[in-house]
C-alpha positions as CSV (number, residue, x, y, z in Angstrom):
1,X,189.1,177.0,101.4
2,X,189.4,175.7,97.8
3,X,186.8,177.3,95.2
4,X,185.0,174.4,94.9
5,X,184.6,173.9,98.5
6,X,183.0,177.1,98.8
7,X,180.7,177.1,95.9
8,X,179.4,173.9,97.8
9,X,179.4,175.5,100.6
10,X,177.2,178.3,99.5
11,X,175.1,175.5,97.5
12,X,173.8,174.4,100.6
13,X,173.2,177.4,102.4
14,X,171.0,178.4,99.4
15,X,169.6,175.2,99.8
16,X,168.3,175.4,103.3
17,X,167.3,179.2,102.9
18,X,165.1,177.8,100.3
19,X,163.8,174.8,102.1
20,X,163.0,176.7,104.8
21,X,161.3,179.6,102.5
22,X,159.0,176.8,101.2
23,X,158.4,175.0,104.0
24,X,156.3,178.3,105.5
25,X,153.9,178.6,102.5
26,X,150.7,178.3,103.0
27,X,148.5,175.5,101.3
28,X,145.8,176.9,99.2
29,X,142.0,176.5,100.3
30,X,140.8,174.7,96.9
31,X,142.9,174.0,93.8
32,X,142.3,176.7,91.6
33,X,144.2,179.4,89.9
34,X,142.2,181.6,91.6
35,X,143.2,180.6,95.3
36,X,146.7,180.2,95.0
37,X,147.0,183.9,92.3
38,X,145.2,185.2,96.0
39,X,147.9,183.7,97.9
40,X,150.1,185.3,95.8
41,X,149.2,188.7,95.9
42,X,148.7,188.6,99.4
43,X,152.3,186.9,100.2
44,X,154.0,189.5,97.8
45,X,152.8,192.6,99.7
């Protein structure tokens, strides 16, 4: 493989890891800075 090949290749492997990371967040009760720092903290540890 070329090196531009690859560094689209691993583009869209980063991509879908990604996707995939944010797709299995969790939407915040309410719309506060409050609710989502709480998610946070909670997600982090």
């Amino acid at each position: 493989m070329g090196k531009e090949r690859l560094m689209a290749f691993t583009d869209a492997v980063l991509a879908i890891i990604m996707t995939i990371l944010v797709l299995e967040l969790e939407k915040p009760e309410a719309a506060t800075l409050e609710s989502v720092l709480s998610m946070w903290i909670t997600t982090a540890v």
